[in-house]
C-alpha positions, 0 to 999 in steps of 0.5 A: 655163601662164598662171595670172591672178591678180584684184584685190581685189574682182574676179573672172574677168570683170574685164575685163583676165581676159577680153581676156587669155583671149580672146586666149590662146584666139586663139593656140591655148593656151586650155588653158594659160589658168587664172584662179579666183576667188580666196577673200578669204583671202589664204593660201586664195588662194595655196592655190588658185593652188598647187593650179591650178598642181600640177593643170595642170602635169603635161599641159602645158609645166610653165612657169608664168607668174603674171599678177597684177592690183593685190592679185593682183600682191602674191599673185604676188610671193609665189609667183613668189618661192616657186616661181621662177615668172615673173610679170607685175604690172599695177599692183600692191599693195606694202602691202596689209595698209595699203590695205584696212585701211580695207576691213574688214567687208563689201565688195561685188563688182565683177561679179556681185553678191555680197560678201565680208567682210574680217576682220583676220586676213586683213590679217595673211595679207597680212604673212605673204605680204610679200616684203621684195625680189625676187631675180630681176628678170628673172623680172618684167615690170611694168606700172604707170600714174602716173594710178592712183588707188588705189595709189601708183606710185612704190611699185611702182616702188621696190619692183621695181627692174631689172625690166623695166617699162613705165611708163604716163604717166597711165592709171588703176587698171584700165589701161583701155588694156589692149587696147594691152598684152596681146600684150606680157603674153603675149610675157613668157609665153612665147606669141607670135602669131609661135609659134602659127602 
């Protein structure tokens, strides 16, 4: 099972979540592919991901691997740590409950239209869910960009040591060369070309 996990503000139809469900479908496994739109409570987010996982595992191959977008990164450190589950992260948030602190009140919605609002209980969710350090880096594949705009690379990289990364030179936020790099996201998930065949 492949459960991706959105960032802060997006939604399933961010454009990362749609080329990874297209190519997942075009390798057959269009029944492994999982990806909700997340509350903005992040111990309602991790609910959900957990229910996701217990509602899908049973009829399928019961490895679970967590693909984890800036905000859902940090969300999926938390589970990949929780449960054991591997977990890819596409440039993810360390210190969120830092980030968004500037982010309380209503914030619109990428896609779609809409708005959540975000309230301090939730920054305090966020240190709830921290993970000081990991412990197993090969259960980690990080992609982080040096041109991303909201969230300091080099955090990511501290705070993930001897996993296995690629490390973008420049780029952005979104990783807008994405397309370049989802045939190796889902290699780390185990569903290669070469496998579906």
């Amino acid at each position: 099972m492949i459960l991706y996990l959105h960032g802060f503000r997006s939604s399933p139809k961010s454009f990362k979540a749609q080329l990874l469900a297209a190519r997942v479908a075009a390798l057959g496994g269009a029944n492994e592919w999982r990806c909700p739109m997340l509350p903005v409570s992040p111990l309602q987010a991790v609910a959900l991901a957990e229910a996701q996982v217990a509602e899908t595992v049973e009829g399928a191959r019961g490895e679970v691997t967590l693909i984890g977008s800036s905000l859902g990164g940090y969300l999926a450190t938390y589970l990949a740590e929780k449960h054991g589950w591997r977990a890819v992260l596409l440039n993810p948030a360390v210190l969120p409950e830092r980030d968004l602190s500037a982010y309380l009140g209503e914030q619109p919605l990428w896609h779609g239209g809409g708005s959540i609002v975000v309230e301090p209980r939730h920054l305090d969710e966020l240190r709830a869910l921290g993970v000081r350090s990991i412990t197993k880096p090969e259960r980690y594949y990080l992609i982080a960009a040096t041109g991303d705009e909201v969230l300091d690379y080099r955090e990511m990289l501290a705070h993930y040591p001897g996993v296995e990364t690629k490390l973008i030179e420049g780029s952005d936020h979104a990783i807008s060369e994405f397309a370049s790099y989802v045939d190796d996201v889902l290699a780390f998930c185990g569903m290669t070309p070469a496998e579906r065949v």
